[in-house]
C-alpha positions in Angstrom: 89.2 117.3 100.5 86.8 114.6 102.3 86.7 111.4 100.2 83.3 110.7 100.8 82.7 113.7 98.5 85.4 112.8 96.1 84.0 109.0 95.6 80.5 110.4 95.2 82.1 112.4 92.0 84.2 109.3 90.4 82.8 105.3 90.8 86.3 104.2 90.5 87.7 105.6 93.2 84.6 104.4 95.3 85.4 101.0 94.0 89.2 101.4 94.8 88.5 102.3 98.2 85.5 100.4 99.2 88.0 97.3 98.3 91.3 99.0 99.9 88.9 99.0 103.5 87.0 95.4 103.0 90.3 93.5 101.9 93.2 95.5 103.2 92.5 98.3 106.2 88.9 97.0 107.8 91.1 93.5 108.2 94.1 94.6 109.7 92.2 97.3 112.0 89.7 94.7 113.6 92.6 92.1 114.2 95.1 94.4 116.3 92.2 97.1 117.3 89.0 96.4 118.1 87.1 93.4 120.7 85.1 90.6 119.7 82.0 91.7 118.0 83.0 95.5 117.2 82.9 96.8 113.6 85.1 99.3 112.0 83.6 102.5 110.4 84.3 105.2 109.2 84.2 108.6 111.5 86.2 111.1 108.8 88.0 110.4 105.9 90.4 113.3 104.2 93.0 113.2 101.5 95.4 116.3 101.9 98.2 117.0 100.2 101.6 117.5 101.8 103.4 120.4 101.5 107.1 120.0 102.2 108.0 124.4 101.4 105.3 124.4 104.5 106.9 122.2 106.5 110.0 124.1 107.1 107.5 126.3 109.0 107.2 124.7 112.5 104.3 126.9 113.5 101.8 126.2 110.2 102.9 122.7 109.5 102.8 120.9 106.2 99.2 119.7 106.5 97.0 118.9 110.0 97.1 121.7 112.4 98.2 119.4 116.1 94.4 117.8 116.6 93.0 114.7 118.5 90.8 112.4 116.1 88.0 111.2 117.4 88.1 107.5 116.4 89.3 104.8 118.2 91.6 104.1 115.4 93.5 106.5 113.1 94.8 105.3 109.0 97.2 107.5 107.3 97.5 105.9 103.6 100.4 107.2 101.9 99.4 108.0 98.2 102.6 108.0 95.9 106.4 107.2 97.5 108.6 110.1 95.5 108.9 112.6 98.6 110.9 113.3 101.3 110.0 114.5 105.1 106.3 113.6 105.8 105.4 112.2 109.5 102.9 112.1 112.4 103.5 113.3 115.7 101.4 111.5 118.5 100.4 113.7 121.7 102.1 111.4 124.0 105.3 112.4 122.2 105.1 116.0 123.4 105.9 114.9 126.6 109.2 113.9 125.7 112.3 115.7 125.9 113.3 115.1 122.8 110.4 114.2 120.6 110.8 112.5 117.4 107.6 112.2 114.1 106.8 108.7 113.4 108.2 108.5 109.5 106.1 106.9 106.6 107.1 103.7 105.7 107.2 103.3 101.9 106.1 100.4 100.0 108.0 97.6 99.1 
């Protein structure tokens, strides 16, 4: 689902998210991301759900078919912590002989 269509439908989660970027992810992205003077904003934004049955299927996936984002920056937001599996593959990886997914950290 795009969020931009899911905020328009609830005002909380706009609020939630509008603060989440201005005091948590627009911070952190413009310090380790972007020159002087450049402002983050937002290309895409899309919540999907994982599905771990699908993910023992290495040709559909659990989620994200292998893409390239467009933005100079990508944020995966992990939205609860009770899971198992989960993970990002970048391009550069497929290069390797023995590529391995970038796990999600959970919170402390």
């Amino acid at each position: 689902a795009h969020l931009g269509d899911l905020c328009k439908q609830n005002d909380k989660l706009l609020a939630a998210m509008r603060k989440a970027l201005l005091e948590t992810i627009y911070p952190v992205v413009e310090e380790h991301f972007l020159q002087d003077g450049m402002k983050p904003h937002i290309y895409d934004s899309l919540i999907i759900r994982y599905n771990s049955t699908a993910a023992e299927n290495v040709e559909t996936g659990a989620g994200q078919p292998l893409h390239r984002d467009l933005g100079l920056v990508s944020v995966n937001i992990m939205l609860n912590d009770d899971f198992e599996g989960g993970g990002t593959l970048f391009e550069a990886q497929l290069q390797d002989e023995h590529p391995t997914t970038i796990q999600p950290l959970k919170p402390i």
